[in-house]
C-alpha positions as CSV (number, residue, x, y, z in Angstrom):
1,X,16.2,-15.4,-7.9
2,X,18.9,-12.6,-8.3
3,X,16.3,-10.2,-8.4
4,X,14.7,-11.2,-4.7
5,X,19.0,-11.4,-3.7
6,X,19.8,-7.9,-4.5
7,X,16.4,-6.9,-3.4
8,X,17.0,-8.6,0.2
9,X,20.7,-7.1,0.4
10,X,19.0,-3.8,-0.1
11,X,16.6,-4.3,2.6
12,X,19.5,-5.2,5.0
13,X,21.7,-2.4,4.1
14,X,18.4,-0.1,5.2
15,X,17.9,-2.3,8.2
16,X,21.4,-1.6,9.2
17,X,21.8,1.9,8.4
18,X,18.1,3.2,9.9
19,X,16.8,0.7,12.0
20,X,19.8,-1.3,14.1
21,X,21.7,2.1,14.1
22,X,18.9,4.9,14.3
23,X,20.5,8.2,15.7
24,X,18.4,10.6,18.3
25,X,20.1,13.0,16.4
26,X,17.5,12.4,13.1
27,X,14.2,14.4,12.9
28,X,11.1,13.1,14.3
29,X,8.3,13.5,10.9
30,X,6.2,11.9,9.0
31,X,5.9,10.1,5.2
32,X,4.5,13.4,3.8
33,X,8.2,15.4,4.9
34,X,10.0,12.9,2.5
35,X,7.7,12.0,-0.1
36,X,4.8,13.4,-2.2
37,X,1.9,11.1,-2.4
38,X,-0.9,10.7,-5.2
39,X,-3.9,9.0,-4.5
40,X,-5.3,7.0,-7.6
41,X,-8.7,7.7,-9.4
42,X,-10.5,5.9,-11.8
43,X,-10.7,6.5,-15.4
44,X,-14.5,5.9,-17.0
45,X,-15.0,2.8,-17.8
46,X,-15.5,3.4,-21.2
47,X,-11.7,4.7,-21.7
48,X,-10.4,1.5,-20.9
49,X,-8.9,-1.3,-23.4
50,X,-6.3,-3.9,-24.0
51,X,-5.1,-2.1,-27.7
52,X,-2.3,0.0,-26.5
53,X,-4.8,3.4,-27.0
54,X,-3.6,5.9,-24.7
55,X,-2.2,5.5,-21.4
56,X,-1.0,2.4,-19.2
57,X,-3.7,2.3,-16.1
58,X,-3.3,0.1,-13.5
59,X,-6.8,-0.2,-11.2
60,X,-5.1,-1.7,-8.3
61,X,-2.6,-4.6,-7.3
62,X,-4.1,-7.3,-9.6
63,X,-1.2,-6.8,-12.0
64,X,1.5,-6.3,-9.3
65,X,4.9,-8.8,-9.9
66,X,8.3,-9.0,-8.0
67,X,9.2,-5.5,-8.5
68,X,7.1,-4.3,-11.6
69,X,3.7,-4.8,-13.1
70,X,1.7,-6.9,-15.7
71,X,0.7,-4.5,-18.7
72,X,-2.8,-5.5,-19.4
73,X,-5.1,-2.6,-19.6
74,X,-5.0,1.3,-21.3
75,X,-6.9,4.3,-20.6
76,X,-8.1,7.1,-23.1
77,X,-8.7,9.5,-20.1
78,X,-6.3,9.1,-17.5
79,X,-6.9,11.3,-14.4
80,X,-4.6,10.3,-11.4
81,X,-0.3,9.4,-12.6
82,X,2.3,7.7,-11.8
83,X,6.0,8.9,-12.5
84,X,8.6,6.1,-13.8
85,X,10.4,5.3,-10.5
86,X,7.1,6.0,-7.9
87,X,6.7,3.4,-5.5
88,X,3.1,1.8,-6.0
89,X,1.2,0.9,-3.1
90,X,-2.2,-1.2,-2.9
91,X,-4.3,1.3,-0.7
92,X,-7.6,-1.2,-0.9
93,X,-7.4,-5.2,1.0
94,X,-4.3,-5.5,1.1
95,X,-2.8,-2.2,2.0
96,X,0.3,-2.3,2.1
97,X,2.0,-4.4,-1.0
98,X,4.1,-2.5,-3.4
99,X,5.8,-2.4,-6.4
100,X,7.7,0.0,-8.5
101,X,6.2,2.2,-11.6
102,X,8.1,1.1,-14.7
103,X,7.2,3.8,-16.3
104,X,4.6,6.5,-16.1
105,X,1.3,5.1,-15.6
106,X,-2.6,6.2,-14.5
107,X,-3.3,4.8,-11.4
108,X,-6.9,3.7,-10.2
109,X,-8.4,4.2,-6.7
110,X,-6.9,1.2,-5.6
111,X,-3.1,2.9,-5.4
112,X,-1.1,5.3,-4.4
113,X,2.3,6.6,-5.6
114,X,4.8,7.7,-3.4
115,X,7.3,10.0,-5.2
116,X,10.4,11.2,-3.3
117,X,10.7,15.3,-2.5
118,X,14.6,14.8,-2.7
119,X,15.7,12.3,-5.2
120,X,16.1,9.8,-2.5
121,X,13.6,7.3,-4.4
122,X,15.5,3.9,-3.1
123,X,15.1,5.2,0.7
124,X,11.2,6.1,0.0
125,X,10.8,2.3,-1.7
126,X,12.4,0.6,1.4
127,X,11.1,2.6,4.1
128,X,7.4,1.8,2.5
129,X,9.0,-1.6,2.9
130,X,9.8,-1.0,6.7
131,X,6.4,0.1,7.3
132,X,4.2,-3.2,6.5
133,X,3.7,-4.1,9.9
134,X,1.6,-0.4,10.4
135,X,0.3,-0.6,7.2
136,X,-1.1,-4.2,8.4
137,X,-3.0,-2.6,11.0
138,X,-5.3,-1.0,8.2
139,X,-6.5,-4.5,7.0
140,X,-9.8,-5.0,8.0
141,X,-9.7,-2.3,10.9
142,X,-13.3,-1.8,11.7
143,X,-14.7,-3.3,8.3
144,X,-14.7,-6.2,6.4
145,X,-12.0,-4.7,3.8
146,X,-9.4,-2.9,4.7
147,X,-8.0,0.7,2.7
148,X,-6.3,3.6,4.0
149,X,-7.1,7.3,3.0
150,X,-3.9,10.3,2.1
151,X,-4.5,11.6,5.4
152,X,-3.6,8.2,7.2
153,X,-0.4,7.8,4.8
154,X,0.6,11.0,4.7
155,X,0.7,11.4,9.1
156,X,2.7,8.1,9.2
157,X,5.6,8.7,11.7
158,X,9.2,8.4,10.8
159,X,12.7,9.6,11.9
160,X,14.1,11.2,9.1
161,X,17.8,10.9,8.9
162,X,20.4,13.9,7.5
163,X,20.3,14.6,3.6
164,X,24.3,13.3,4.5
165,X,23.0,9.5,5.0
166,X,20.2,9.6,2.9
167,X,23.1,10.4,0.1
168,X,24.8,7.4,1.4
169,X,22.3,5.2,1.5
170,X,21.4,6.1,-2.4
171,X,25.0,5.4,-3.7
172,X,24.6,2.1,-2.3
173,X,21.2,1.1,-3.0
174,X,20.1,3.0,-6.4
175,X,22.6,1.2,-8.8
176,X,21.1,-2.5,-7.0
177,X,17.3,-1.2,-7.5
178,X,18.7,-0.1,-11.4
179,X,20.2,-3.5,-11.9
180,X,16.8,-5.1,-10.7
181,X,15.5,-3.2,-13.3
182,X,17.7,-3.9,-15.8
183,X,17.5,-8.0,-15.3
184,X,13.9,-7.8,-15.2
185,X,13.7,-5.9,-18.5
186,X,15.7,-8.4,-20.0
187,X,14.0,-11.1,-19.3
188,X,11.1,-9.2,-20.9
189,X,12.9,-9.4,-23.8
190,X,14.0,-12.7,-24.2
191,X,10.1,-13.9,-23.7
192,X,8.9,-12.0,-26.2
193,X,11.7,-13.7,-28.5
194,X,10.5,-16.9,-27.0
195,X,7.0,-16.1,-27.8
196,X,7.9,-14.4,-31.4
197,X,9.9,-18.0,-32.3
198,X,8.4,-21.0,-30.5
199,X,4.9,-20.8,-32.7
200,X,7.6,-20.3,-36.1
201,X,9.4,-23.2,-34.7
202,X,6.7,-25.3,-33.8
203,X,4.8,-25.2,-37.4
204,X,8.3,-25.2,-39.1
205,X,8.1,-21.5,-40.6
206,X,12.1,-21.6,-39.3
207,X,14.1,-24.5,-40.4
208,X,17.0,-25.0,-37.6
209,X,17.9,-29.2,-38.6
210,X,21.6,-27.8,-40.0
211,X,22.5,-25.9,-37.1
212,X,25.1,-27.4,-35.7
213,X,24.7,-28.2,-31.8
């Protein structure tokens, strides 16, 4: 719940700043002036397993969560990365959802990562988030399931504000996205001491009848 609260202030400080109170002064362009954008490719088949050998893949938006993603599978030949920070984006029915990468990770042909050109990583993230209702119009358009190509992403049109406001925007913004992070990692940790006690607990490998409620 905190995490969705600081994530919906975010969104409104962007609304706000870039939307409500756009400026004809800003720079007509498009994604590809503010952001670099890999397309993901698939490992073989054969790389892939669930014992931590190699590299975190991701094949598309099955292990997407609030903000971050599901470890479940590894590849032994990654192709296509991710950088820590990238904003993830399903390219294949759904377009358009998105999460962050938690750390660097191989990406499958059913993402893209959007990496910022100028360390404004927090603008990219909520502009992609300012975008779903163009990104919707790839969803089903002309087939039965939907996907966009890097052409399509990289000619999407935005006004680009001055380096001045994107700097702004980031002092505001960044330290919320790295306290999302920093709640959601500790809640990683305090299931994985759940998980690590409860079955010692439950068969009575820890002994807790003299602690003192």
């Amino acid at each position: 719940m905190l995490n969705n609260n600081l994530e919906q202030q975010a969104q409104a400080i962007y609304q706000q700043m870039f939307i409500d109170n756009a400026s004809s002064d800003w720079t007509e362009g498009t994604l590809s002036d503010i952001a670099d954008i890999t397309m993901g490719q698939s490992p073989s088949g054969s790389s892939y397993n669930e014992d931590s050998n190699g590299t975190i893949f991701f094949q598309g938006r099955a292990e997407f969560g609030f903000r971050f993603q599901t470890v479940r599978l590894y590849t032994s030949e990654p192709k296509r990365m991710a950088c820590a920070n990238d904003t993830l984006m399903s390219v294949r029915a759904p377009v358009g959802d998105l999460n962050v990468a938690h750390t660097d990770c191989c990406i499958g042909r059913g993402l893209a990562a959007i990496h910022s050109k100028n360390n404004h990583q927090s603008f990219v993230l909520y502009t992609m988030f300012s975008l779903k209702k163009q990104l919707d119009v790839f969803n089903g358009e002309g087939t039965v399931f939907g996907s966009i190509n890097r052409n399509s992403l990289n000619e999407i049109p935005l006004l680009i504000p001055s380096s001045e406001k994107l700097d702004e925007f980031e002092e505001l913004v960044a330290p919320m996205d790295a306290a999302i992070r920093n709640n959601y990692d500790e809640i990683c940790r305090l299931e994985q001491l759940r998980d690590s006690l409860l079955p010692k607990l439950m068969s009575g490998e820890l002994d807790v009848s003299d602690i003192d409620l």
